[in-house]
C-alpha positions as CSV (number, residue, x, y, z in Angstrom):
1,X,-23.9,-28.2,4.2
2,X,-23.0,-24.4,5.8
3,X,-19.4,-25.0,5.9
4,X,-19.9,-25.9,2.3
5,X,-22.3,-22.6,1.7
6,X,-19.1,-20.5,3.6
7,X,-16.2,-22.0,1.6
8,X,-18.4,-21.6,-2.1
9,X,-19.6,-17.8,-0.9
10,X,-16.1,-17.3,0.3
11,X,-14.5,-18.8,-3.1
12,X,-17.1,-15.9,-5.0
13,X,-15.8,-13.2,-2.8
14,X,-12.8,-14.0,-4.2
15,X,-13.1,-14.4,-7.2
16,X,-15.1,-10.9,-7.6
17,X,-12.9,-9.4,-5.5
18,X,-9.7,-10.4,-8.2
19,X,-11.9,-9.2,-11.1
20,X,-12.2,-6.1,-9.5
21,X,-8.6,-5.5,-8.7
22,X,-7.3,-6.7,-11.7
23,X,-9.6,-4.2,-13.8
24,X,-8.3,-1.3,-12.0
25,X,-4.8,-2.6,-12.7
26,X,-5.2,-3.6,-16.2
27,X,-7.2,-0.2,-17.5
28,X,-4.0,1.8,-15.7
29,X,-1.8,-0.1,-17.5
30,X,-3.4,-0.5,-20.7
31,X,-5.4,2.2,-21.4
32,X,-3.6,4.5,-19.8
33,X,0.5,3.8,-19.7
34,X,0.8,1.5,-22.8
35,X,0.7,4.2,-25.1
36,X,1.8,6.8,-23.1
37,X,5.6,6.4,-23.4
38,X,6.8,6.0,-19.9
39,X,8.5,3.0,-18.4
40,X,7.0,1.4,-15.2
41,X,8.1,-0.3,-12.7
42,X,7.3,-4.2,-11.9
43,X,6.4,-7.0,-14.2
44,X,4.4,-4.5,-16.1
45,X,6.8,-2.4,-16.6
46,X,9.0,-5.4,-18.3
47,X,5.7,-7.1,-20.2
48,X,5.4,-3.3,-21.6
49,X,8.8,-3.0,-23.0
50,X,8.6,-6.7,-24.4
51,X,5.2,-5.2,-26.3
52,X,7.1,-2.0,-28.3
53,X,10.1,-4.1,-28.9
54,X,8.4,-7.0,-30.1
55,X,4.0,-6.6,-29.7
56,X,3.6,-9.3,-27.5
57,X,0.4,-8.2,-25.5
58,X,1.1,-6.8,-21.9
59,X,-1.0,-9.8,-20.1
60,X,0.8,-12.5,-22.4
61,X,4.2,-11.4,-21.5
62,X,2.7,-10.8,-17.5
63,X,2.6,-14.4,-17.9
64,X,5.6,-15.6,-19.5
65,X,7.5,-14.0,-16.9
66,X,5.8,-15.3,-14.6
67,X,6.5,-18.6,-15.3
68,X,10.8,-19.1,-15.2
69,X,10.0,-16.5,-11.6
70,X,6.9,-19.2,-10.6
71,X,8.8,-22.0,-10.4
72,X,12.3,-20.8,-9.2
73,X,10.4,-19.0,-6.2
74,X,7.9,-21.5,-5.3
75,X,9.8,-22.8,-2.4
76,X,10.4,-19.6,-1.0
77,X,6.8,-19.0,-0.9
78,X,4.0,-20.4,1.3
79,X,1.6,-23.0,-0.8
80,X,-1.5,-21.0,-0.2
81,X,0.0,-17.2,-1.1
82,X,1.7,-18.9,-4.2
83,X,-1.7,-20.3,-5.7
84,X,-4.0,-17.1,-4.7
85,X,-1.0,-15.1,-6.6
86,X,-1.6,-17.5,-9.3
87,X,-5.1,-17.1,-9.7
88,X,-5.1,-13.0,-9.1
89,X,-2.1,-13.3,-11.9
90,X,-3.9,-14.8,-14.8
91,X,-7.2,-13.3,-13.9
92,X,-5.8,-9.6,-14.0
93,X,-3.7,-10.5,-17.2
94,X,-6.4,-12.0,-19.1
95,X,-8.5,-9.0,-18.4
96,X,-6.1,-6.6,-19.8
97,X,-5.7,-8.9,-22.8
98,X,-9.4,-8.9,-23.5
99,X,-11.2,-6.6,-21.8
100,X,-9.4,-3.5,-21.2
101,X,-9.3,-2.8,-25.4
102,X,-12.4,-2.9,-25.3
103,X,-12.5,0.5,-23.6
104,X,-10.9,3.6,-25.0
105,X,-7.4,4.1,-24.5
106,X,-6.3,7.6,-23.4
107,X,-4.1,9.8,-25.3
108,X,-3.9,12.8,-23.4
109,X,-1.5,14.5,-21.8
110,X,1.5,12.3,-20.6
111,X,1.9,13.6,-16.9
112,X,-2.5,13.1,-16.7
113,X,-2.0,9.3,-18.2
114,X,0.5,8.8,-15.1
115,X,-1.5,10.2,-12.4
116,X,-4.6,8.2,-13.8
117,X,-2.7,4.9,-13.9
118,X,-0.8,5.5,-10.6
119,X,-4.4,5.8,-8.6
120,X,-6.5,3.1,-10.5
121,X,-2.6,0.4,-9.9
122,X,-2.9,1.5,-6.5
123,X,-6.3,1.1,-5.4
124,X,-6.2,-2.7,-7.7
125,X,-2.9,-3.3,-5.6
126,X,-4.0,-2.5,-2.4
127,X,-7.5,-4.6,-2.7
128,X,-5.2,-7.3,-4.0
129,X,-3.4,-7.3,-0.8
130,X,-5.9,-6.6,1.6
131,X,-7.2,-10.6,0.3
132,X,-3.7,-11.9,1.4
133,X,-2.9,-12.4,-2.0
134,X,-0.3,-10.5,-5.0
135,X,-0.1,-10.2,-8.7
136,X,3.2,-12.3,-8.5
137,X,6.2,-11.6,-10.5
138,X,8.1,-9.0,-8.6
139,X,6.3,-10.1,-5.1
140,X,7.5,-13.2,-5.9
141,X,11.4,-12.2,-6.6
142,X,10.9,-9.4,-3.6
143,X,9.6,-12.1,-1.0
144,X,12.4,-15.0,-1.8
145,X,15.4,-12.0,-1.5
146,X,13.7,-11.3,1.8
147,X,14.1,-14.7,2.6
148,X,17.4,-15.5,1.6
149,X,18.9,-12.2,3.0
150,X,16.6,-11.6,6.1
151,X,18.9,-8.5,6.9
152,X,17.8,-6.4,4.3
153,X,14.6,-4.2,4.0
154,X,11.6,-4.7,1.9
155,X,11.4,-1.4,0.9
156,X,15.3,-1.4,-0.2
157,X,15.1,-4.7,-2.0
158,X,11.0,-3.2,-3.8
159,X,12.9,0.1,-4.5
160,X,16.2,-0.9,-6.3
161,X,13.7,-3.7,-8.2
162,X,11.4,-0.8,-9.5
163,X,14.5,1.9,-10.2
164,X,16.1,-1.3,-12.4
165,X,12.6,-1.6,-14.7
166,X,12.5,2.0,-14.8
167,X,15.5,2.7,-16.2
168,X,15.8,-0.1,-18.5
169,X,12.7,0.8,-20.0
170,X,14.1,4.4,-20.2
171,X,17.3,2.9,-21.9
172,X,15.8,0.1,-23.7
173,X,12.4,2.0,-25.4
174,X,11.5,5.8,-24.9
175,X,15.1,7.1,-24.5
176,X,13.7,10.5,-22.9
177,X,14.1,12.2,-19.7
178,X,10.4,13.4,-19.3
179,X,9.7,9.5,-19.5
180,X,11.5,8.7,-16.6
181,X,10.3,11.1,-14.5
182,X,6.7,10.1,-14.9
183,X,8.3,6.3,-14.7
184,X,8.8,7.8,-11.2
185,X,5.8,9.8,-10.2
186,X,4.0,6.8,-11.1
187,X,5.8,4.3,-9.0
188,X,5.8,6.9,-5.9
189,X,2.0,7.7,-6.5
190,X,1.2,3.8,-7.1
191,X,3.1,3.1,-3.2
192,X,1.4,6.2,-1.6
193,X,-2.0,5.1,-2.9
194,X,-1.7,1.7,-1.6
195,X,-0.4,2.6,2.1
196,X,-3.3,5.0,2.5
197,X,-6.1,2.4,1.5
198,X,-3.6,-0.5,3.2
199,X,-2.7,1.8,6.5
200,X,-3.5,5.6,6.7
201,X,-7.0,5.9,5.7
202,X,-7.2,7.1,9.5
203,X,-4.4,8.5,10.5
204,X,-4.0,11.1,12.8
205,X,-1.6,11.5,16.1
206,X,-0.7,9.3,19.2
207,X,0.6,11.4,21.7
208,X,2.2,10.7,24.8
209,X,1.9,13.7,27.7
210,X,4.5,12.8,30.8
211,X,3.1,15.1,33.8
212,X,2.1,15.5,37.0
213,X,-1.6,16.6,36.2
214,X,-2.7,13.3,34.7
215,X,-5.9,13.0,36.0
216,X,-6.7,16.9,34.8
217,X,-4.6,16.3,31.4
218,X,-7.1,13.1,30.7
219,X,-10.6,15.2,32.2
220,X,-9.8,17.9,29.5
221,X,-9.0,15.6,26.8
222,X,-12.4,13.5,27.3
223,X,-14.4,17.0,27.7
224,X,-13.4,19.3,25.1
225,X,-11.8,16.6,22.3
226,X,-14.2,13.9,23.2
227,X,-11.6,11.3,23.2
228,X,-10.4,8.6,25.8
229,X,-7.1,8.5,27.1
230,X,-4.9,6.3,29.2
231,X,-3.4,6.9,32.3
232,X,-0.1,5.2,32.8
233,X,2.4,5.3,35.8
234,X,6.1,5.9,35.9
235,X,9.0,7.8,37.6
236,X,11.4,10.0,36.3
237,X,14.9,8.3,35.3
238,X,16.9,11.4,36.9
239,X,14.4,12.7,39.5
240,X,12.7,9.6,41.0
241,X,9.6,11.3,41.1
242,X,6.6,9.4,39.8
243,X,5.1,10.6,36.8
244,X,1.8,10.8,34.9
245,X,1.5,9.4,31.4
246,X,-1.3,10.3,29.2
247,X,-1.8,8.3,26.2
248,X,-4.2,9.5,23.5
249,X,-4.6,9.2,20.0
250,X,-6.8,11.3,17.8
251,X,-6.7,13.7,14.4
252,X,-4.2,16.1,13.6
253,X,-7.1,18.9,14.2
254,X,-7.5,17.8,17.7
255,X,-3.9,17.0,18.4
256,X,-3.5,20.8,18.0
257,X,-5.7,21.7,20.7
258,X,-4.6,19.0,23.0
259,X,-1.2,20.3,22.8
260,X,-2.0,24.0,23.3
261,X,-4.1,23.2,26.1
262,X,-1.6,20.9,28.2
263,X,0.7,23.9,28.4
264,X,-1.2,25.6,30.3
265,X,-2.4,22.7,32.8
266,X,1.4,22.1,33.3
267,X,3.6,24.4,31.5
268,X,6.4,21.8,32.4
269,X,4.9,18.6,30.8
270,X,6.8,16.6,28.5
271,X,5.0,15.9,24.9
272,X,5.9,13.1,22.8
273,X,3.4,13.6,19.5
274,X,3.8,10.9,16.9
275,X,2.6,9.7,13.3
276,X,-0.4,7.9,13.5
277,X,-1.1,5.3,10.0
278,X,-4.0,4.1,11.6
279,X,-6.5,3.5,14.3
280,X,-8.6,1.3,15.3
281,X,-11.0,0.8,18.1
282,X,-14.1,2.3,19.8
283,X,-14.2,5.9,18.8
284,X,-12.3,5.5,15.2
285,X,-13.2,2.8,12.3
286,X,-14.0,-0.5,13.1
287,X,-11.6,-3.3,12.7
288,X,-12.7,-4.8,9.3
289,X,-13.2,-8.7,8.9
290,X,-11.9,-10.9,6.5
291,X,-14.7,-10.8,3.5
């Protein structure tokens, strides 16, 4: 009777979870891009071209080209991804069919329509993949090249997909340069939105500090930055001399101070300071559970 309670309260998460998303997704595009005369990139992007050149609604054509891309990638595609995408599919397009006209669509500025639809796609795409699932279509096409040519980046295969929509729209419908480049700040702000809600809501700095003052390096880090460190051993490749390393990560503000500091523990310590997306972990963010 519990596991049954789990499974319906986890089926509800779900399902609130997709409305959510797809809201966000379908008042971006529809109230925001539809009429503002820029292409976009995805399925979207197509199922908005298909509605100036012929007024088939933006979730009805979502749908239609969904289905030739459904079953011609379905075997590329795990059984359980493939039916959440689905579901997150038709629930997002029947919401922009039906429920995003029924708020007011925005005829502002161009370049403000772009940013607006940019944040609210990113934030619906990023909770859409944070439940393991997509919003199919170009997922579905990116995922099966990814799996029929291994070799070649997801970023490559997602960028020349988008740059293809983008400029066929440009080509096909609005025929303007000012277009395409808010085609383009939209599809860079839509990416950037979803890797800092997906990865760098906490970034900061890992650093790695190769010394002979490791014990003093880590005793200044824990007083003054309030931050734990590690305290690995190794020897020099050259010298053979055995080495200190300090691993730490924090925020960019602390990073600063660490690094000034060190100098003057041991003016001849080697730095390493890298990017940070994200940390988790006693001292940062917890690790969030599956809803």
């Amino acid at each position: 009777m519990k596991g049954k309670e789990i499974q319906w309260r986890k089926l509800l998460t779900d399902l609130l979870t997709d409305v959510t998303a797809g809201m966000l997704i379908a008042g971006g595009v529809y109230n925001f891009a539809l009429n503002a005369n820029f292409p976009v990139a995805g399925f979207s992007g197509i199922a908005i071209i298909l509605y100036h050149l012929f007024q088939i609604p933006v979730g009805t054509g979502i749908i239609l080209l969904n289905i030739p891309v459904s079953v011609f990638c379905y075997k590329f595609l795990g059984k359980q991804f493939f039916l959440r995408s689905i579901k997150t599919m038709l629930i997002s397009s029947i919401l922009m069919d039906y429920v995003a006209p029924l708020f007011p669509v925005y005829n502002g500025e161009r370049l403000f329509a772009a940013l607006c639809m940019g944040v609210l796609c990113g934030c619906g795409f990023a909770i859409v993949f944070m439940r393991g699932s997509s919003t199919g279509g170009q997922d579905f096409i990116t995922m099966s090249i990814k799996k029929v040519k291994p070799h070649i980046s997801l970023g490559m295969i997602t960028a020349v997909l988008d740059m293809s929509v983008i400029i066929a729209g440009s080509l096909l419908v609005f025929r303007e340069i000012d277009g395409l480049i808010c085609g383009m700040i939209v599809t860079y702000l839509v990416a950037t939105i979803m890797n800092k809600i997906l990865y760098g809501v906490d970034e900061g700095k890992m650093t790695f500090i190769v010394t002979e003052s490791g014990e003093k390096v880590a005793e200044y880090i824990d007083e003054y930055c309030g931050r734990g460190s590690t305290l690995l051993h190794g020897r020099g490749g050259y010298s053979k001399k055995k080495k200190d390393i300090v691993m730490c990560a924090c925020n960019n503000k602390q990073m600063y101070v660490i690094k000034k500091r060190i100098r003057m523990i041991d003016p001849e310590a080697f730095v390493i300071i890298m990017e940070s997306n994200e940390v988790v972990g006693e001292g940062f963010k917890e690790e969030i559970k599956d809803f």
